[in-house]
DOSELO-161890 format. One record per residue (C-alpha): x, y, z; residue in three letters. Coordinates in steps of 0.2 Angstrom, whole numbers, padded with zeros to 4 digits, always signed. Each point is the difference from the previous one (the first is absolute). Layout:
DOSELO-161890
XYZALA...
***
This chain:
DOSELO-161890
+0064+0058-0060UNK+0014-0011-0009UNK+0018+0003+0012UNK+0017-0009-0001UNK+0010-0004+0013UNK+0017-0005+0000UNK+0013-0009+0009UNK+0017-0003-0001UNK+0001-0023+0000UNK+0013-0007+0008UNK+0001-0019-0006UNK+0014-0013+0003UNK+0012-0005-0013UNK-0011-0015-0009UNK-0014+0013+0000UNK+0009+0011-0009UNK+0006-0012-0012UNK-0016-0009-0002UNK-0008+0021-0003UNK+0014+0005-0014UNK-0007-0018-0009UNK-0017+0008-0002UNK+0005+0014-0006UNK+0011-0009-0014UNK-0016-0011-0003UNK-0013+0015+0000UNK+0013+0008-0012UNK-0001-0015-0011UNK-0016-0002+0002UNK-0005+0019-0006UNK+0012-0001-0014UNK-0006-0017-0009UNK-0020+0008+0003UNK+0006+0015-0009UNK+0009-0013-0015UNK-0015-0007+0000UNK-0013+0015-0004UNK+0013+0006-0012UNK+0003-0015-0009UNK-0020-0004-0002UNK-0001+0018-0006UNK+0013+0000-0014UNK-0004-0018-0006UNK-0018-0003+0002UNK-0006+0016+0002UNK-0010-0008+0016UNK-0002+0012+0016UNK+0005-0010+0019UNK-0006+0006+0015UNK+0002+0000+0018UNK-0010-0016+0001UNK+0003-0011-0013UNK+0020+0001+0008UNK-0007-0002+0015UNK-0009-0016-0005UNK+0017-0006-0006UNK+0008+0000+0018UNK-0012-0016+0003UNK+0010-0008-0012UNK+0016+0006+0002UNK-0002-0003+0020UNK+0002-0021-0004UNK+0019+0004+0000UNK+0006-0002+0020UNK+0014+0012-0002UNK-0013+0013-0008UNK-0011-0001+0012UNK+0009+0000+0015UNK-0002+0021-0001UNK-0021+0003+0007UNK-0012+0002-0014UNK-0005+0018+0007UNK+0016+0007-0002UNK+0003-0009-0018UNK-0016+0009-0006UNK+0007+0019+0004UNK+0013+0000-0015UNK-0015-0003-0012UNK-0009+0012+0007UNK+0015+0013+0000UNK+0001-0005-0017UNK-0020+0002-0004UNK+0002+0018+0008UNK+0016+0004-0010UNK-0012-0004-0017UNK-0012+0008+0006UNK+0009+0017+0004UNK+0008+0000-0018UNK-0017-0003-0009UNK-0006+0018+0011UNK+0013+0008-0004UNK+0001-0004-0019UNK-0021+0005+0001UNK+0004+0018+0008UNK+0015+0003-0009UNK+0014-0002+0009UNK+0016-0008-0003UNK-0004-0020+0004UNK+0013-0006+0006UNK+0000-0018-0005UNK+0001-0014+0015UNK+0019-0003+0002UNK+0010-0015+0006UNK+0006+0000+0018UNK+0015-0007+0006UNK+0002-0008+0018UNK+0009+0016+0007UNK-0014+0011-0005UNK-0014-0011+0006UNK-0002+0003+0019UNK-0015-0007+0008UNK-0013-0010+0002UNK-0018+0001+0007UNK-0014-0011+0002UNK-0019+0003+0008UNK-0007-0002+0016UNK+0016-0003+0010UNK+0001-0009+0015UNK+0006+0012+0014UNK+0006-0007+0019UNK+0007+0010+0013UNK+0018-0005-0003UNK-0001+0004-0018UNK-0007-0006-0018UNK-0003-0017-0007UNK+0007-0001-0016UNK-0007-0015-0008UNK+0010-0017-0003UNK+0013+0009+0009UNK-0006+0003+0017UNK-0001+0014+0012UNK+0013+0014-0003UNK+0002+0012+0012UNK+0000+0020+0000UNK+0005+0013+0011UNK-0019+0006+0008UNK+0000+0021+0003UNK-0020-0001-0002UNK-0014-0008+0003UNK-0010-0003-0018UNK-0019+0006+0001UNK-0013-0005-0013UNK-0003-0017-0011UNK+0019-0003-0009UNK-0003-0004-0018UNK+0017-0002-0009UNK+0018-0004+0006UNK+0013+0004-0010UNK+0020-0002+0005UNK+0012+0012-0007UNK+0018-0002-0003UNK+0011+0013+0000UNK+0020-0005-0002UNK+0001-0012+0017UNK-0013+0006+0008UNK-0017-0007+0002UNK-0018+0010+0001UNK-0017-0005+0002UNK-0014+0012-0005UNK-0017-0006+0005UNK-0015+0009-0008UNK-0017+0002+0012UNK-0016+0007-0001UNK-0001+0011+0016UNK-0019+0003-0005UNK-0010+0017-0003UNK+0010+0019+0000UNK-0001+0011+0015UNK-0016+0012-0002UNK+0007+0017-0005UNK+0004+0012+0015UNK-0006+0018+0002UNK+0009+0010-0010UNK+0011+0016+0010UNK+0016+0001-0005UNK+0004+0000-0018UNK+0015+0000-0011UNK+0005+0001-0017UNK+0017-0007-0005UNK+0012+0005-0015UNK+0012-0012-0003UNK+0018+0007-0007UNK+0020-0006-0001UNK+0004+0015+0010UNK-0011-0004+0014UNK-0009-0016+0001UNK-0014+0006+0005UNK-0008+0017+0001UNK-0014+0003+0012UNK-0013+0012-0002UNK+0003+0005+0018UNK+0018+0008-0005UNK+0007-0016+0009UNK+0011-0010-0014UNK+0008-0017+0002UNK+0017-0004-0004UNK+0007-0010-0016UNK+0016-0011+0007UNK+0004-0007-0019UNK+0005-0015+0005UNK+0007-0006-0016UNK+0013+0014+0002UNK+0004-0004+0017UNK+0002-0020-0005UNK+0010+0006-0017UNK+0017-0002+0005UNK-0003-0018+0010UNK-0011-0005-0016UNK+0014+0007-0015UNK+0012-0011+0010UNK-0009-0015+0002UNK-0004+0002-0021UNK+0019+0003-0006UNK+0004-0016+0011UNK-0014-0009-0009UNK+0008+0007-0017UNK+0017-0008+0003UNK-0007-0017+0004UNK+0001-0015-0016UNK-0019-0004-0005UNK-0005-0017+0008UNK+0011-0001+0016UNK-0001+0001+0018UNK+0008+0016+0003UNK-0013+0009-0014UNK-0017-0010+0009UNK+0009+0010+0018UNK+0002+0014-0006UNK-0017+0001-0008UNK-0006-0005+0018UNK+0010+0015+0006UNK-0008+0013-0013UNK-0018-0007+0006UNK+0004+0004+0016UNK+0005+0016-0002UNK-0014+0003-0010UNK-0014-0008+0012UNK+0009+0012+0015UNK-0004+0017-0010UNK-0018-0009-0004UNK-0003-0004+0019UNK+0004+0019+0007UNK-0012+0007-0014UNK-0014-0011+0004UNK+0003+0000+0019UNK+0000+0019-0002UNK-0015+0001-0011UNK-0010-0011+0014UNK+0005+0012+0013UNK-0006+0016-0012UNK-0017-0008-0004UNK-0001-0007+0018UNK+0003+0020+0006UNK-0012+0006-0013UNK-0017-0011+0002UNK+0003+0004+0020UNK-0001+0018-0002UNK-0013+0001-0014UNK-0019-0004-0003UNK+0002+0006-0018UNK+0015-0003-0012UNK+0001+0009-0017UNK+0013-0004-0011UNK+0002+0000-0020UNK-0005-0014-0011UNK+0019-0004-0006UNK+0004-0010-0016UNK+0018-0007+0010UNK+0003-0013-0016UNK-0002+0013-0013UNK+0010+0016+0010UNK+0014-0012+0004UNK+0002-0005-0019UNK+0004+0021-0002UNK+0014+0011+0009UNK+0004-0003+0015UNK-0007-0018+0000UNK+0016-0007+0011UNK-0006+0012+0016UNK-0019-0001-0002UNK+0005-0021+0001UNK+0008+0004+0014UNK-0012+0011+0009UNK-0012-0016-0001UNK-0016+0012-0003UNK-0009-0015-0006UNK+0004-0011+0016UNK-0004+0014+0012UNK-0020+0003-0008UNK+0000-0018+0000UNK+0004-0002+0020UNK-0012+0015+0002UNK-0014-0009-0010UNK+0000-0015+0011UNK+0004+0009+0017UNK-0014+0013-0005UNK-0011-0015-0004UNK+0003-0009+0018UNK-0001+0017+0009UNK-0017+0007-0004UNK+0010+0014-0010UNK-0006+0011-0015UNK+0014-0002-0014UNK-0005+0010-0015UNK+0009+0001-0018UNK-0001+0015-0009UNK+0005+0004-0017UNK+0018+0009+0000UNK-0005+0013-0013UNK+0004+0017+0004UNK+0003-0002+0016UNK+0017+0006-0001UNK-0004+0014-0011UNK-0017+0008+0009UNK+0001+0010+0015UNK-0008-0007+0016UNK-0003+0019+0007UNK-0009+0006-0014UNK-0004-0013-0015UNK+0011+0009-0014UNK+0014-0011-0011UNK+0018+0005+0003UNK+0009-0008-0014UNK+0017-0007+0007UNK+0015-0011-0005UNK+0004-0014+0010UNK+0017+0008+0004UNK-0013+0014+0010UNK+0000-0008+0019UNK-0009+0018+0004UNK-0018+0004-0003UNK-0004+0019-0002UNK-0017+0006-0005UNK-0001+0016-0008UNK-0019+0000+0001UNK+0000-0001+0021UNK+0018+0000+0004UNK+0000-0016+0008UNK+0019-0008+0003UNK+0004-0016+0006UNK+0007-0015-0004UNK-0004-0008-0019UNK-0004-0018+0010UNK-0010+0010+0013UNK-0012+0008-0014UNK-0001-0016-0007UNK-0004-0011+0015UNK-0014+0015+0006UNK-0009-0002-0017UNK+0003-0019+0000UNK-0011+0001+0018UNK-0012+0012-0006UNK-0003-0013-0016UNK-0002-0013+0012UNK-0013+0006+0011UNK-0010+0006-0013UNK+0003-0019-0008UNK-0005-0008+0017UNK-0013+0011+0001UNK+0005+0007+0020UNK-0009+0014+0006UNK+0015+0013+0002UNK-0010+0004+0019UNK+0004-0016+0007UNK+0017+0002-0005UNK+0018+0007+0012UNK+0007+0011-0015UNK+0014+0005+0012UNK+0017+0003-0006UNK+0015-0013+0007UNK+0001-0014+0011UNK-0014-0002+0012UNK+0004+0000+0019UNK-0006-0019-0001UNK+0012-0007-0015UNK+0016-0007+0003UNK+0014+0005-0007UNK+0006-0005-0019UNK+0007-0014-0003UNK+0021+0000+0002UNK+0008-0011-0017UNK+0001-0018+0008UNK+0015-0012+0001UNK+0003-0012-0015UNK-0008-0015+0009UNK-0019-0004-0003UNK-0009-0010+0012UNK-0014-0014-0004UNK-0015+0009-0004UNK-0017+0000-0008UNK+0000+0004-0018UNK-0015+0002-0012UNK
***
């Protein structure tokens, strides 16, 4: 299993000056790669690749003030720039809009990685520039792979990508759960418990509209304007941290209490291009199958996505379609005379679908309704602040 772990850095002045010049370099260096396979293209009709750029760093290296950045970190533009090709050649061959590989300026390129880092106790060795140290909340497990340092307005972050080894052996499965993810509720669990949605972007709104009408009234190129973009990406990055902090603490609660997790095979990108788009972005449901996937993954958990057809619409009491708008919160069978929740009905046939997809036998499994005696209580909406943590 492939984990990233990071850490907030906290170098000294020269290092942080002698960091924003790699970035400035690995900027350059990305754009004049990208020139370059675009000016062969149009002239010569001659295709470059990954390594016939990379066999020009040799040369290019025989300059002092070039080569004074490593060679492993000059050799990740051209490869962002190889994967940025690539992606556009897959999406013109299935169909999709391409997307042409753009130009980046300096404020918009923010890191810089290399491969197999150099990790001490103290902190990372970033190289030609030394040890730089970070702020240690874990100890990292596995064989590291990748370093990659982040910048984010002044502050500094250093992910570090291990291989932790093989996944947990699935556990017996007892307690199962299907999820039906909503605006209303965050999530709806087949159990009749529910968890709540905070919408953070509506709580951050008035600090983020102020922070943008300051940024409005500031003239393009100055001081003032470059602070007050700071400002707004802060106020941004503060409704960010509460979602995800509260997203860990949901998927946390959720793979502690469940051997079996149902939930609907969403396509996020396409539903948030259609109404409602604002709030499903907020809701985050992609982030949160993404945190469940990997904790699932590391716990020994079943996590089994079905496909979200119907399962609104059929009755988890007796199998018969109830048409109904999406205005309709209330599901009412005429058939059996079922009543509940529209969320409810839905997370029940979500779970149904999954044990069936998962192939669980329904005797191993505790099909009682609500919390069990053992779990702890759902997770409260968290403070704005986001510790260091483990991402995927």
């Amino acid at each position: 299993m492939i984990r990233s772990f990071e850490f907030r850095l906290k170098p000294k002045a020269a290092q942080r000056v002698a960091m924003a010049e790699i970035l400035a370099h690995s900027c350059d260096l990305y754009n004049a790669a990208l020139q370059e396979r675009r000016d062969a293209w149009k002239s010569h009709r001659q295709s470059i690749g990954y390594y016939d750029q990379q066999k020009q760093l040799s040369e290019l290296r025989q300059d002092k003030d070039f080569a004074r950045v490593a060679l492993h970190i000059q050799r990740e533009p051209l490869r962002r720039v190889d994967r940025a090709f690539k992606d556009f050649f897959r999406r013109v061959k299935s169909g999709q809009k391409p997307g042409y590989p753009r130009f980046r300026s300096q404020g918009r390129y923010t890191s810089f990685a290399w491969e197999s880092p150099s990790i001490h106790s103290e902190g990372l060795l970033v190289p030609n520039l030394g040890l730089v140290r970070f702020k240690a909340t874990r100890d990292l497990t596995g064989k590291v792979k990748q370093a990659m340092i982040v910048r984010s307005g002044d502050k500094w972050t250093a992910r570090i990508t291990c291989d932790i080894g093989p996944a947990q052996e699935k556990r017996a499965v007892e307690k199962v759960v299907g999820i039906d993810m909503g605006l209303t509720t965050l999530v709806a669990l087949s159990d009749g418990q529910s968890v709540e949605n905070p919408r953070w972007t509506k709580k951050h709104e008035d600090r983020i509209g102020t922070a943008n009408r300051s940024l409005a009234r500031k003239q393009r190129r100055s001081n003032n304007r470059s602070r007050a973009r700071e400002a707004l990406r802060r106020a941004h990055q503060r409704a960010a941290n509460a979602r995800r902090n509260y997203l860990h603490h949901v998927s946390k609660w959720l793979i502690a209490n469940y051997d079996l997790i149902a939930h609907e095979r969403l396509d996020v990108k396409g539903m948030a291009e259609m109404k409602f788009g604002k709030s499903i972005m907020d809701a985050a449901w992609a982030i949160l199958l993404a945190m469940l996937a990997y904790k699932a993954e590391n716990a020994g958990v079943h996590l089994v996505a079905v496909k979200p057809r119907g399962t609104s619409q059929t009755c988890s009491g007796c199998g018969a379609i109830v048409l109904k708008e999406l205005w309709e919160r209330e599901h009412r069978c005429p058939s059996c005379g079922l009543c509940l929740d529209r969320d409810l009905n839905a997370a029940r046939n979500i779970k149904a679908l999954g044990i069936s997809a998962a192939g669980v036998s329904l005797q191993n499994v505790c099909v009682t309704v609500g919390a069990h005696k053992s779990q702890k209580p759902l997770p409260d909406p968290a403070p704005a602040t986001l510790p260091d943590k483990e991402t995927t």
